[in-house]
Legacy VTK file of the C-alpha trace (Angstrom):
# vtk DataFile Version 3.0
C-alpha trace
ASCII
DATASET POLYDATA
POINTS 387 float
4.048 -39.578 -143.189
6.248 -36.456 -143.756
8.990 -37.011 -142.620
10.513 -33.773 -143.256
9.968 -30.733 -140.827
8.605 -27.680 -142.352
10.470 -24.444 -142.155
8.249 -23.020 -139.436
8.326 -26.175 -137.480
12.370 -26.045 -137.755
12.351 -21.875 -136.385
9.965 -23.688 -133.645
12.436 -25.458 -132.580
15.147 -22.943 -133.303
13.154 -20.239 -131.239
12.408 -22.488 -128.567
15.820 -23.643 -127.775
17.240 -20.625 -127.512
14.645 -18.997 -125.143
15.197 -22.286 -122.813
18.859 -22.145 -123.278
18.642 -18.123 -122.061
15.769 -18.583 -119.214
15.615 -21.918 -118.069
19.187 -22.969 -116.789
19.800 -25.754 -114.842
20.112 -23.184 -111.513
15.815 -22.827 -112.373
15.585 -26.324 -112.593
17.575 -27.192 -108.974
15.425 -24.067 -107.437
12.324 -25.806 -108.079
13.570 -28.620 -106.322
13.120 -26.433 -102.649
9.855 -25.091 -104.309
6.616 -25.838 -102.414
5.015 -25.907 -106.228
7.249 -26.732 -108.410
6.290 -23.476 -110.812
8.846 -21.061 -112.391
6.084 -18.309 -113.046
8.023 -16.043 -115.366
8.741 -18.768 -117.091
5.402 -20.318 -117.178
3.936 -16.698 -118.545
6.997 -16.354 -121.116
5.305 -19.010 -122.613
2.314 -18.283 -122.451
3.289 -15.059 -123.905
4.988 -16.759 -126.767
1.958 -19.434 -127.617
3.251 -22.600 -126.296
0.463 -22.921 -123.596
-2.039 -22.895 -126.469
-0.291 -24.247 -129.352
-2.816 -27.071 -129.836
-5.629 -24.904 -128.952
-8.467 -23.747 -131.809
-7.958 -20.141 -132.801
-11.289 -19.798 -131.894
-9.704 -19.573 -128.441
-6.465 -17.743 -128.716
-4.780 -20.797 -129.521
-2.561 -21.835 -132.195
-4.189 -24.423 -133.357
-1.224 -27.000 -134.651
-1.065 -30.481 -134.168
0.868 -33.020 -131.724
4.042 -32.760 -134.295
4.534 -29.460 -133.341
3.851 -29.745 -129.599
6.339 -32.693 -129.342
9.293 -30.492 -131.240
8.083 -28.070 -128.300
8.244 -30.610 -125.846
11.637 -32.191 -127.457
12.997 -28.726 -126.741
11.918 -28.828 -122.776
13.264 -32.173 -122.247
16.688 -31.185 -123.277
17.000 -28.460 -120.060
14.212 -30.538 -118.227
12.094 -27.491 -118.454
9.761 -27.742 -114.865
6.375 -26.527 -114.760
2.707 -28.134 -115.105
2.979 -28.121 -119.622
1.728 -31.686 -119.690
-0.601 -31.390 -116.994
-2.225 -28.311 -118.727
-1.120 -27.421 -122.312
-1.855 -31.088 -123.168
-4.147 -32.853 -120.991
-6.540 -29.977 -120.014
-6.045 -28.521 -122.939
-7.157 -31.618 -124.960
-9.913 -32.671 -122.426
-11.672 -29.217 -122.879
-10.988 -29.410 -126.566
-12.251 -32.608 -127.111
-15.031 -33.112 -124.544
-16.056 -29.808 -123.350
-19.013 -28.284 -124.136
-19.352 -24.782 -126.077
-19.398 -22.844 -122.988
-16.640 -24.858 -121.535
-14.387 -24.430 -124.339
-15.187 -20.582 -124.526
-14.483 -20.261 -120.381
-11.603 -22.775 -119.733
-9.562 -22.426 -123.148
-8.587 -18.476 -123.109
-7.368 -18.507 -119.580
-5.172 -21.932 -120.443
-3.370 -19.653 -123.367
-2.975 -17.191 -121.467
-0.995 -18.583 -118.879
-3.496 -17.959 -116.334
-5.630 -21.617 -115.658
-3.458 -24.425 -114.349
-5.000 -28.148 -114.721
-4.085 -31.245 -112.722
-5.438 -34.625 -113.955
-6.957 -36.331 -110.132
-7.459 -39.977 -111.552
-5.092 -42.092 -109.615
-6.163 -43.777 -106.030
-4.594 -46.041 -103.824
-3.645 -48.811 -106.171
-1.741 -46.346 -108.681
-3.879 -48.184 -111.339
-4.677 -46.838 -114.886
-7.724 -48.565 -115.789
-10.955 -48.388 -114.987
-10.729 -50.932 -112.529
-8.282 -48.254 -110.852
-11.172 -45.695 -110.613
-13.956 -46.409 -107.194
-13.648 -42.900 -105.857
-17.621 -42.038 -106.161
-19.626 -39.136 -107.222
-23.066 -39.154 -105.480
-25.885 -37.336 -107.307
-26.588 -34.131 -105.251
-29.673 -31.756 -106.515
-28.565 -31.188 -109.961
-24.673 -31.613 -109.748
-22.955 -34.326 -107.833
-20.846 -34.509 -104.105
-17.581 -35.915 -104.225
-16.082 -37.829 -101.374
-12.569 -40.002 -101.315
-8.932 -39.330 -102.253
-6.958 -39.354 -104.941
-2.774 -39.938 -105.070
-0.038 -39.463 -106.758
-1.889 -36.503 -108.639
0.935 -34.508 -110.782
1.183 -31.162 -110.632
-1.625 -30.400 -108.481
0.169 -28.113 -105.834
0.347 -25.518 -108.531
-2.940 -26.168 -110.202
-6.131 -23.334 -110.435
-8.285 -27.021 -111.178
-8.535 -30.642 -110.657
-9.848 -32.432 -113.576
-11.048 -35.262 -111.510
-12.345 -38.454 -112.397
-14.921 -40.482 -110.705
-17.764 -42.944 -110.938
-21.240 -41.179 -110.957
-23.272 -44.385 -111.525
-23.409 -46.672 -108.552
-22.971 -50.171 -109.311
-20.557 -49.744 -112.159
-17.592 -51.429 -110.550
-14.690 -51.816 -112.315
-16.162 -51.776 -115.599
-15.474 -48.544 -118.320
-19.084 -47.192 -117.758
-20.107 -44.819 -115.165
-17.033 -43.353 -115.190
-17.104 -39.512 -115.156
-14.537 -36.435 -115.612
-15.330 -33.093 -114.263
-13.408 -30.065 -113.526
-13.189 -29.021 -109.267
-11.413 -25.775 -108.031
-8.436 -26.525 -106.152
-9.761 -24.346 -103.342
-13.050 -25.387 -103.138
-14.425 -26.271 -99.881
-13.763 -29.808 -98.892
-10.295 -30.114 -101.129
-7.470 -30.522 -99.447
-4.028 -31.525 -100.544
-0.806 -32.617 -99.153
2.880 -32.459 -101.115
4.350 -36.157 -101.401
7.790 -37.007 -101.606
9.160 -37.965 -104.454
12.459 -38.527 -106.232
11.640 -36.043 -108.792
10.833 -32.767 -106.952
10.694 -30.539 -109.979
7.110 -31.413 -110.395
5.208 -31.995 -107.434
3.202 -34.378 -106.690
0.425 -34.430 -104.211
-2.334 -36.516 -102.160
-5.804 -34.879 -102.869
-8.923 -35.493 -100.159
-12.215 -34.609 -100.911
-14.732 -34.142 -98.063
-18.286 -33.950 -99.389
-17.160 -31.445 -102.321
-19.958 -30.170 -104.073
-19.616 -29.930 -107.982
-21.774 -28.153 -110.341
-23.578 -30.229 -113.504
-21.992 -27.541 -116.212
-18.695 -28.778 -114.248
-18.864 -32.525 -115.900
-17.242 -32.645 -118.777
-19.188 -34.679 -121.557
-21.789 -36.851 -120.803
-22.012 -38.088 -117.267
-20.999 -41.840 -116.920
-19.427 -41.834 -120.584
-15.563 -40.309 -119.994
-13.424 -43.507 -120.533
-12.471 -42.863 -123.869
-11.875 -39.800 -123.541
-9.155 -40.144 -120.963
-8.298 -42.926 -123.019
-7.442 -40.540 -125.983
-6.044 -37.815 -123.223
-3.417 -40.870 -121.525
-2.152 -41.238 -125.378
-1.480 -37.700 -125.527
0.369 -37.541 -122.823
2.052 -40.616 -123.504
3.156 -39.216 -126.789
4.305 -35.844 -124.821
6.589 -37.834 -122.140
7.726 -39.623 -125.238
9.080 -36.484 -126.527
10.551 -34.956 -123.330
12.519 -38.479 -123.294
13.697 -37.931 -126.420
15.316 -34.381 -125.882
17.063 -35.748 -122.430
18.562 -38.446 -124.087
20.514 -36.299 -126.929
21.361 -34.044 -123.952
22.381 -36.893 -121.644
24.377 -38.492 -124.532
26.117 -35.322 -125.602
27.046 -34.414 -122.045
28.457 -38.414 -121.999
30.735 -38.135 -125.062
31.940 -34.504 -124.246
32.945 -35.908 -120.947
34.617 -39.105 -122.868
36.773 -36.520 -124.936
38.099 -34.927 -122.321
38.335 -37.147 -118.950
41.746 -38.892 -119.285
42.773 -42.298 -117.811
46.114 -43.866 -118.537
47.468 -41.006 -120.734
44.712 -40.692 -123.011
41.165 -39.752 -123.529
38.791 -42.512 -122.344
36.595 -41.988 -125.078
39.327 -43.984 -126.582
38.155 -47.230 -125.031
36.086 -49.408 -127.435
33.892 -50.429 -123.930
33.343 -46.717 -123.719
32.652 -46.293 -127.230
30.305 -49.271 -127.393
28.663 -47.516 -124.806
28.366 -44.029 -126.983
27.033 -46.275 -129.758
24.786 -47.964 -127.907
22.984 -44.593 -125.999
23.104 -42.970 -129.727
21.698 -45.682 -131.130
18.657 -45.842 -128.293
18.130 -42.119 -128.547
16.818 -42.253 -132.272
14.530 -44.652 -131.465
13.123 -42.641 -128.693
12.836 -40.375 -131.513
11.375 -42.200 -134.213
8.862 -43.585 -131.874
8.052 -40.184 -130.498
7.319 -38.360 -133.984
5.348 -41.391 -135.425
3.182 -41.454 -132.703
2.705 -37.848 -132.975
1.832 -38.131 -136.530
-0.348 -40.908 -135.706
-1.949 -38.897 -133.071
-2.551 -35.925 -135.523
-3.883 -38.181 -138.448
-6.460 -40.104 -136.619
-4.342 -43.656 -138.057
-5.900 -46.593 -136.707
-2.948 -47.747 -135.123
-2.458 -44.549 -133.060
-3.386 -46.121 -129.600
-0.982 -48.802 -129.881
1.602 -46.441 -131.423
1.362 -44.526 -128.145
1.466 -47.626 -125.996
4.327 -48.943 -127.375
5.984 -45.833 -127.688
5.730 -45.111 -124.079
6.932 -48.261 -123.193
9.858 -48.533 -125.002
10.979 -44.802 -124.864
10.159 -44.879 -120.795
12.652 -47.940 -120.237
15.501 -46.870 -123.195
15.472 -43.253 -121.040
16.098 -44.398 -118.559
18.922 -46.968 -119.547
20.506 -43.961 -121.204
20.767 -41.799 -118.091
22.359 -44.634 -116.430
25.036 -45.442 -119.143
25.575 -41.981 -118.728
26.217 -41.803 -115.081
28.665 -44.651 -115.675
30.519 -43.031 -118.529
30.963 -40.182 -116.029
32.047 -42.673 -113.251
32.470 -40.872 -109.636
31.357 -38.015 -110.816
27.978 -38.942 -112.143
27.034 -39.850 -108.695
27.612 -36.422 -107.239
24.890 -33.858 -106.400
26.902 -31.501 -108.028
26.351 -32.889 -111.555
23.107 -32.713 -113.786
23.419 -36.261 -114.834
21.326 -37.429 -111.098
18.538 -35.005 -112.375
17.945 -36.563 -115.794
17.941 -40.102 -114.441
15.218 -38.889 -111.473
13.195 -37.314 -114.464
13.519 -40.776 -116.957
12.838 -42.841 -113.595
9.353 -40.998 -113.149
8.410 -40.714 -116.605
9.112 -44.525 -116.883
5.588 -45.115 -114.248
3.598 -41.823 -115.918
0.427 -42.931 -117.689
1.059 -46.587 -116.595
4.086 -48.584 -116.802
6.123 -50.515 -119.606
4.212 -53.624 -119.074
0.629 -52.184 -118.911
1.383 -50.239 -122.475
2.587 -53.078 -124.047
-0.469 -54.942 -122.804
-2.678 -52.272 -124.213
-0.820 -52.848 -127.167
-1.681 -56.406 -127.452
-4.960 -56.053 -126.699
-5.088 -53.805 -129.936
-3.565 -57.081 -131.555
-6.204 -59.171 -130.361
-9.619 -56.944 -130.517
-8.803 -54.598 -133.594
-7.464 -51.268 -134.114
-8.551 -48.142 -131.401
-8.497 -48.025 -127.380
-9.396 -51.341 -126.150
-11.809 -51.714 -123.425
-10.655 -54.086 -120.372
LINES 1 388
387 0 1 2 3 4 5 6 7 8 9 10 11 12 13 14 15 16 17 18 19 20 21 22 23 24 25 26 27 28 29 30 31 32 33 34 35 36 37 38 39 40 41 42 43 44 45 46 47 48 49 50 51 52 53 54 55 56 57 58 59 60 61 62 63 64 65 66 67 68 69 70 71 72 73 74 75 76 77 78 79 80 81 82 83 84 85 86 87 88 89 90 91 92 93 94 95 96 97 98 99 100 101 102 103 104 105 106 107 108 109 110 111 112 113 114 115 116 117 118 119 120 121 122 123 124 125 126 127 128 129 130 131 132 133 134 135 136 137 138 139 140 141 142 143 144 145 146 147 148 149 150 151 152 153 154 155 156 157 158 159 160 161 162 163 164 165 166 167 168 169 170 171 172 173 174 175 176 177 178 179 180 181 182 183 184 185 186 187 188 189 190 191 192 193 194 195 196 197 198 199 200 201 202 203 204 205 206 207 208 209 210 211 212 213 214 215 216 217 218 219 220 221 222 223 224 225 226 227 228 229 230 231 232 233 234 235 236 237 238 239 240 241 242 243 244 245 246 247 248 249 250 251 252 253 254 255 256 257 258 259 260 261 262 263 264 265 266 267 268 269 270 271 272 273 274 275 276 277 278 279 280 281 282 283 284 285 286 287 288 289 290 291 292 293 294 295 296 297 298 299 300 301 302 303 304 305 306 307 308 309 310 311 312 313 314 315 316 317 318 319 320 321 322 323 324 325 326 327 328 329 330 331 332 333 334 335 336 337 338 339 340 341 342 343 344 345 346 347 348 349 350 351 352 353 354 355 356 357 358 359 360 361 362 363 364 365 366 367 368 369 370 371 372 373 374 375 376 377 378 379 380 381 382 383 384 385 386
């Protein structure tokens, strides 16, 4: 592993945090808060205008065709501001679950609309139970002519007010249970007769989420993506990417969360002098700093990991998302207390960072289901185990 940026990986990151600096203040952020879709569109087509919807995209398709490295400097970048919009949703699970599993056509009608700012993706997998395995999945797709009819609901389903698709997830072979096979993934316009979707509330409004019902929705057999029955590991492989993306969006909060903590420490005064004086409140420093580069560290080596095909790369993703989900989200809250009073108010940032670590911490399963995945890697050998 490299573990030295390159020089057009470093004006990446250069270029990117100035534009977010310059376009997406915290005043976008707050406004997407009253948003019915939680979608800054000049933002979202600045970006697309700049490559970052199709950065891991083959050129084949207008994309730029760079690895998970350089999405999760990207996605380092957005964390810092807390960038809102559907990226993960779209520029890395779509994105990757055309890639990967889409057919020819698929790639060549769903990839240059995704660069180009113009196809939003929602992943519909989770039902009632909020459950990321298979057993998690009984929403059923009945064979109809030669595509299938989808009827049941799916929940918690992120970013699908602003979506153009639903990249839903169902069981087309009866029987199947809670078992990996029969599982199928195919892509269902938003507006398609029989969807309908209602906003949820949620402590992080700057990304919607919503309750999806569908009512005898018909869906086309070039919709299924891959072969029907067979789509566990690839949403296996597209939950590790977006582990590994979350991962890095935790790991820009935290440096801004921790530099907003000690600037405050310099300058808040208690007893004549600056309380950044206080070895409790320098402990405290240490400790977030500390925390934030392994957030890091775990983010870029499960990148790499990602990007080399390493054997460990599921686990590396597991564990990373456990660990950086829970360390986010103690370093918000040391940095509400280092702010005291005032990290309470709705007037400070500090409420909006913590909201944001809280609801990556449950993304793409909680601490204890990734670090069971990851001992299931210990026990059955190297790749996505299957329960």
């Amino acid at each position: 592993m490299d573990v030295k940026f390159s020089a057009e990986q470093e004006m990446l990151r250069e270029s990117a945090r100035g534009l977010l600096e310059k376009e997406c203040p915290m005043a976008l952020v707050r406004a997407q808060l009253e948003s019915e879709i939680g979608l800054p569109e000049a933002l979202w087509q600045r970006m697309a205008d700049l490559g970052w919807l199709g950065l891991i995209v083959p050129e084949a398709y207008g994309g730029g065709e760079l690895g998970m490295i350089d999405l999760a400097l990207l996605l380092e970048e957005m964390g810092r501001v807390l960038c809102p919009g559907p990226f993960v949703s779209t520029a890395v699970v779509g994105a990757q679950a055309i890639r990967l599993g889409g057919s020819e056509a698929q790639r060549e009608e769903w990839l240059p609309p995704l660069v180009r700012g113009e196809l939003r993706i929602a992943l519909a997998q989770l039902e009632a139970e909020a459950d990321w395995e298979p057993a998690g999945i009984q929403m059923q797709a009945q064979p109809d002519g030669e595509g299938f009819r989808l009827e049941g609901r799916k929940c918690f389903v992120a970013d699908a007010p602003s979506a153009h698709q639903l990249l839903v997830v169902a069981r087309t072979e009866p029987g199947s249970g809670a078992s990996a096979q029969g599982i199928s993934l195919m892509m269902v316009p938003r507006d398609a007769p029989g969807v309908s979707l209602r906003v949820l509330d949620y402590a992080e409004q700057s990304r919607k989420l919503a309750e999806v019902e569908f009512d005898g929705v018909r869906v086309a057999a070039d919709a299924v993506i891959g072969k029907p029955g067979e789509a566990w590991p690839l949403l296996e492989r597209l939950h590790d990417h977006a582990r590994v993306a979350l991962c890095a969006e935790l790991s820009g909060s935290a440096q801004r969360v921790l530099e907003l903590s000690v600037a405050y420490a310099k300058t808040r005064e208690q007893f004549g002098q600056a309380i950044g004086r206080f070895q409790a409140i320098q402990h405290k420093c240490a400790d977030m700093l500390v925390a934030s580069e392994g957030i890091r560290s775990a983010a870029y080596y499960s990148a790499w990991a990602l990007d080399q095909g390493e054997p460990d790369a599921h686990a590396s993703a597991s564990l990373a998302k456990a660990y950086c989900s829970e360390a986010g989200v103690k370093i918000t809250g040391d940095g509400i207390q280092i702010h005291g009073g005032l990290g309470f108010t709705w007037e400070q940032d500090l409420h909006l960072y913590f909201k944001h670590a809280r609801a990556a911490e449950f993304a793409y399963g909680s601490p204890a289901l990734n670090r069971e995945l990851a001992a299931r890697v210990l026990l059955d050998g190297p790749g996505p185990a299957t329960p």
